[in-house]
VMD Tcl script that draws the C-alpha trace (Angstrom):
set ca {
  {102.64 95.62 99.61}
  {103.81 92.37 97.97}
  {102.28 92.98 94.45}
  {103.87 95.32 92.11}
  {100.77 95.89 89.99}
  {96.81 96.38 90.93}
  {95.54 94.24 87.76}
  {92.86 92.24 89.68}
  {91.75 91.95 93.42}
  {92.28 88.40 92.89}
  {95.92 88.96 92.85}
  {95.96 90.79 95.48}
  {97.01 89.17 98.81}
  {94.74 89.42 102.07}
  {97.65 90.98 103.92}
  {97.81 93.60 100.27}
  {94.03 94.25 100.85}
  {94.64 95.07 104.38}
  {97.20 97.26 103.96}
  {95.36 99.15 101.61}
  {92.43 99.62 103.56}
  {94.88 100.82 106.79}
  {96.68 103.32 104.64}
  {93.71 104.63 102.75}
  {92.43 105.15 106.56}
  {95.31 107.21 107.37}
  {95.56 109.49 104.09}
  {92.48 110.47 104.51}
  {92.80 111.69 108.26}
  {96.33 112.84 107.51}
  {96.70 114.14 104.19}
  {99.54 116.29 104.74}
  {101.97 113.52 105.72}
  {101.96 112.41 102.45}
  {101.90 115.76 100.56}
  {105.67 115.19 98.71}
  {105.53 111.61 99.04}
  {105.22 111.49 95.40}
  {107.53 114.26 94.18}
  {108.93 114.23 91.17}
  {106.91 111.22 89.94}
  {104.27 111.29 87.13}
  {101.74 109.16 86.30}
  {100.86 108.33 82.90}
  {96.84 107.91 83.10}
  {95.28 106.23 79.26}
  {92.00 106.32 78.89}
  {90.40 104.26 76.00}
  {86.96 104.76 78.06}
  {85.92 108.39 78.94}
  {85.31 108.95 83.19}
  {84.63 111.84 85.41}
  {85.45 109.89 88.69}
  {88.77 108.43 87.78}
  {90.44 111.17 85.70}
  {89.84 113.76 88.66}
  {90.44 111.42 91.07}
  {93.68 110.21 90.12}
  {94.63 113.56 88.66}
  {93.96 115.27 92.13}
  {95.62 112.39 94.37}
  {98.67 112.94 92.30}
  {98.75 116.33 92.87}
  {97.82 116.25 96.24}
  {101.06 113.60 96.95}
  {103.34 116.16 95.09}
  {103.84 114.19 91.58}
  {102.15 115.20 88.14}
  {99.32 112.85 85.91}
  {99.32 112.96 82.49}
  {96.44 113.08 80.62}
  {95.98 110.30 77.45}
  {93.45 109.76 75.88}
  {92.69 107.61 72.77}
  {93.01 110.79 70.62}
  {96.55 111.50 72.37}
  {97.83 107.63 71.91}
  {98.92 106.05 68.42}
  {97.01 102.98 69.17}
  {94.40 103.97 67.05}
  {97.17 103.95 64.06}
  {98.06 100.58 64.74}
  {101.05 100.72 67.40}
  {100.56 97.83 70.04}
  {99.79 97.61 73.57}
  {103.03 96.06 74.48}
  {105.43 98.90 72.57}
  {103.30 102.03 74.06}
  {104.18 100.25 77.42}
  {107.74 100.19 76.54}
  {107.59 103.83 75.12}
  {105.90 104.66 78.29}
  {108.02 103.33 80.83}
  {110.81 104.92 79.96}
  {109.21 108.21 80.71}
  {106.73 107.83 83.74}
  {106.77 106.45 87.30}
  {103.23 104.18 86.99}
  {100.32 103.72 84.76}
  {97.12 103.90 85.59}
  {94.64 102.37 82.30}
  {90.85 102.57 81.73}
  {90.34 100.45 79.02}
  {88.30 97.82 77.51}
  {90.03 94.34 77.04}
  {91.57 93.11 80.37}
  {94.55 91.26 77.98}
  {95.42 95.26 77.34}
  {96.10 95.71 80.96}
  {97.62 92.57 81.47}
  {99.56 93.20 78.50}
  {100.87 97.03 79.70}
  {101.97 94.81 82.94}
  {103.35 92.35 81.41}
  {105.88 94.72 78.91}
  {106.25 97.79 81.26}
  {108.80 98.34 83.42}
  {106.95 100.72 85.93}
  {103.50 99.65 88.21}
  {100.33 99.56 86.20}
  {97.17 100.66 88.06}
  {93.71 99.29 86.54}
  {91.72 102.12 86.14}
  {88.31 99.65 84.62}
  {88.77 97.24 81.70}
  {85.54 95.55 81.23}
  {86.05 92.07 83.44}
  {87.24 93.88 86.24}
  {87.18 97.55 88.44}
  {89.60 96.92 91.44}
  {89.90 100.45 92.38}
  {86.53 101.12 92.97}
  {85.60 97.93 94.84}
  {88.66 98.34 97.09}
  {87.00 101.75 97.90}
  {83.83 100.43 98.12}
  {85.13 98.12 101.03}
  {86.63 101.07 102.80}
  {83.87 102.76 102.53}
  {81.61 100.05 104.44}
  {84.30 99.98 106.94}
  {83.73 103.73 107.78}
  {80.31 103.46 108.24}
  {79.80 99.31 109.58}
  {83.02 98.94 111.12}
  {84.74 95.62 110.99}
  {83.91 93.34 107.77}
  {84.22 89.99 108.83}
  {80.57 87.89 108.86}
  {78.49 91.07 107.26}
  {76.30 90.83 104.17}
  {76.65 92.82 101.34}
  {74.34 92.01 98.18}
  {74.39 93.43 94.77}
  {71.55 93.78 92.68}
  {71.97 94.14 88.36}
  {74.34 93.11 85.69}
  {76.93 90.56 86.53}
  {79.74 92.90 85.13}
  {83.60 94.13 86.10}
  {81.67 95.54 89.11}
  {80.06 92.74 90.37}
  {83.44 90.66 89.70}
  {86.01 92.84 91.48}
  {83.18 93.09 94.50}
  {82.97 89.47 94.48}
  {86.68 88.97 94.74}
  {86.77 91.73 97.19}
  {84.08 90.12 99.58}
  {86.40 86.79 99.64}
  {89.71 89.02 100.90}
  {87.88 90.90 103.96}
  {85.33 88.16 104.82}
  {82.36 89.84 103.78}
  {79.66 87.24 102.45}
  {78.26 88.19 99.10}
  {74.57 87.76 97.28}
  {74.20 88.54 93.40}
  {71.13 88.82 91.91}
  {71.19 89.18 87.89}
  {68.80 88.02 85.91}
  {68.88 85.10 83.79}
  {71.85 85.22 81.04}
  {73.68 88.17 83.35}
  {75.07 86.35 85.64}
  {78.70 87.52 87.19}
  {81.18 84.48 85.47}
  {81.66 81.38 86.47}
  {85.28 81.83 85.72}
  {85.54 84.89 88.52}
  {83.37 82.39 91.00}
  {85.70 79.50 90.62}
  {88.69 81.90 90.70}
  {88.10 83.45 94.17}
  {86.93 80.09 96.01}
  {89.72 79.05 97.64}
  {89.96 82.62 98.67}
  {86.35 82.07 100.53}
  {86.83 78.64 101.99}
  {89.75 80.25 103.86}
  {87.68 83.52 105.10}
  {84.60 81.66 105.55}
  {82.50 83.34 103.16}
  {79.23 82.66 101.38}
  {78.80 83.93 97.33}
  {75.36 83.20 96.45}
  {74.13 83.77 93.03}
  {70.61 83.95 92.28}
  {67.45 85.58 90.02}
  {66.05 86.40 92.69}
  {66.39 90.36 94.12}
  {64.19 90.11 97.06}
  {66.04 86.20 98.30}
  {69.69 88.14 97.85}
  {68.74 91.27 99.73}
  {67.07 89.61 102.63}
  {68.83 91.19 105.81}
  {71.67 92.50 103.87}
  {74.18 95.14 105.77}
  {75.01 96.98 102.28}
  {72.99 96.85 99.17}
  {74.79 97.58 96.14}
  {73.59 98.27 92.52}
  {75.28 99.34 89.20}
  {73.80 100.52 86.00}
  {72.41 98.27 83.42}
  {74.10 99.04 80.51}
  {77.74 99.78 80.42}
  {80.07 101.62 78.53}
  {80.17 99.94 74.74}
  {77.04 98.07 75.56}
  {74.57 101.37 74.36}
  {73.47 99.23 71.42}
  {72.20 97.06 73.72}
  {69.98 99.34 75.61}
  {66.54 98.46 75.28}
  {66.63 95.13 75.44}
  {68.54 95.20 78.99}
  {65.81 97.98 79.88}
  {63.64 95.11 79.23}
  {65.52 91.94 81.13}
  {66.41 94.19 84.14}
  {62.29 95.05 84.86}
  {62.27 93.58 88.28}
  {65.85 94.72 89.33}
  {65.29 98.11 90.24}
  {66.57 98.56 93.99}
  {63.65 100.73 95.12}
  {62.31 101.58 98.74}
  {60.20 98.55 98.67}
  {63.42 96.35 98.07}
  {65.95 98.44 100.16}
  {63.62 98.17 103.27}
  {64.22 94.09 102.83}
  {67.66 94.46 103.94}
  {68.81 95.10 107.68}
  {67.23 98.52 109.52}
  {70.54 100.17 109.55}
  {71.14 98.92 105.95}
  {73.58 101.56 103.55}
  {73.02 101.86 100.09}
  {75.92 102.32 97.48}
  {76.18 102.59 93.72}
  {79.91 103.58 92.07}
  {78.24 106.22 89.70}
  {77.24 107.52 87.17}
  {73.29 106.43 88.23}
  {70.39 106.23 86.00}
  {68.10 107.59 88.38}
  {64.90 105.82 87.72}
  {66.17 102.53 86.04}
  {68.61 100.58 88.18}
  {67.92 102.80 91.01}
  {65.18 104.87 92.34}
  {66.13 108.75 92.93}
  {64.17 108.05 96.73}
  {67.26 105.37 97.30}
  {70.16 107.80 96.12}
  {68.90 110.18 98.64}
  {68.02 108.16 101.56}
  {69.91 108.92 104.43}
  {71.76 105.79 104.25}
  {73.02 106.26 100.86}
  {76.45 106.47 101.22}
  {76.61 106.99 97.22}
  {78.86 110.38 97.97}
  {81.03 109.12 100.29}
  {81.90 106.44 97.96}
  {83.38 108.84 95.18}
  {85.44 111.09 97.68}
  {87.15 107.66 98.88}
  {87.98 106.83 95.11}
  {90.39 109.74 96.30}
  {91.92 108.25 99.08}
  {92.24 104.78 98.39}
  {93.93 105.81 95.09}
  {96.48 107.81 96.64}
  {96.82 104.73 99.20}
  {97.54 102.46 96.00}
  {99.81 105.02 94.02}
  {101.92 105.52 97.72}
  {102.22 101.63 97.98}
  {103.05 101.07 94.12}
  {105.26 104.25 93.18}
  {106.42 105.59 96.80}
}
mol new
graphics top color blue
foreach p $ca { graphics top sphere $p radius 0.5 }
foreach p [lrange $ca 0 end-1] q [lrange $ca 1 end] { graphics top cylinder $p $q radius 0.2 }
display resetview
């Protein structure tokens, strides 16, 4: 792989995407040939947000590759006490193999990149979630096959989810419908960042208000929660904006017969999704967070190996 962080998908080169997606194919049929890949190595993993999926994710892949994750969390780190981004990367590096952050300002993540000296994994910051989507892409591969010229439309908040997806749909030629309602829109900064990316894959981002219009004979549709982490205060009021966005049987059956449904989780059964969707036999919700797994260890092989 070229790149010698995963900050953004944007970054990310079509051939680094590709690569990804091939290896993460192989580690997961073949675990054992990379069992002491990683030997020796540790992985310092900082979490400023809490997670279930990405501590035990990461922690296991490591494990499973033969290195050793370290836990910190905001309690364990003196950022609270004032020390900067840029000197706990320095610390940092001089004691671990790769860091893997789930934070909330994307400049702290650039910023560990930018004054480490080891590979910096983004974990979530709140512009972007590269792991995930990367996943999420591997994921429709398993079950559609190849990418190129299918639909996949996402339904909610315009957030780091519905960013990284977008930038994700313009590296494997995937086109891409967003529905948000009015004022959560995915930014236009992301859109006009990944369009020369499209025009060269041929691919169609559509934003509208409009659930039904983006879901129309979609191959995957996709949904997230409303509210995100640090955005509890704003609860009620998105509860409120979102009425309409719910991706329920009546909307799923809109997209194509052999349609698969995917959220990254955790779901608020009953607000962004319906608990009939999760379940359906073409949710492939599950599937999702075993590949955060593999396409993990796929990244930490390329970045760290």
């Amino acid at each position: 792989m070229n790149a010698s962080h995963l900050l953004t998908i944007r970054d990310l080169s079509f051939e680094d995407v590709e690569e990804i997606l091939e290896l993460t194919r192989d580690v997961k049929a073949n675990p054992s040939t990379y069992a002491h890949r990683l030997e020796g190595k540790t992985l310092g993993m900082l979490f400023q947000k809490s997670s279930t999926r990405t501590r035990v994710s990461f922690e296991v892949g490591m494990f499973q590759l033969g290195g050793h994750a370290l836990f910190l969390g905001s309690r364990d780190l003196q950022l609270g006490r004032g020390e900067t981004i840029a000197d706990t990367a320095r610390v940092l590096s001089r004691y671990v193999d790769g860091i893997m952050a789930r934070v909330f300002a994307h400049q702290d993540i650039l910023d560990l990149a930018s004054y480490g000296s080891v590979p910096v994994i983004n974990g979530l910051d709140d512009d972007v979630h590269p792991c995930q989507a990367l996943c999420d892409y591997f994921t429709i591969r398993e079950h559609k096959g190849d990418l190129a010229g299918r639909k996949i439309a996402y339904v909610g908040d315009g957030n780091n989810m519905a960013h990284s997806l977008i930038a994700g749909a313009a590296k494997v030629g995937m086109h891409i419908s967003v529905a948000s309602p009015k004022g959560y829109e995915p930014s236009t900064a992301v859109l006009d960042a990944v369009a020369e990316d499209a025009r060269r894959r041929s691919v169609r981002i559509e934003v509208t208000n409009e659930p039904a219009a983006a879901v129309a004979g979609a191959d995957v549709v996709y949904t997230d929660v409303w509210a995100s982490m640090g955005q509890e205060e704003e609860r009620e009021k998105r509860l409120r904006d979102f009425a309409g966005f719910q991706v329920n049987a009546s909307l799923f059956d809109k997209a194509a017969s052999d349609a698969i449904f995917m959220h990254c989780l955790p779901a608020h059964r009953g607000e962004e999704v319906t608990g009939e969707v999760c379940d359906h036999e073409r949710s492939v919700i599950f599937d999702q967070a075993e590949n955060r797994l593999h396409t993990q260890k796929a990244i930490m092989l390329l970045l760290m190996g």
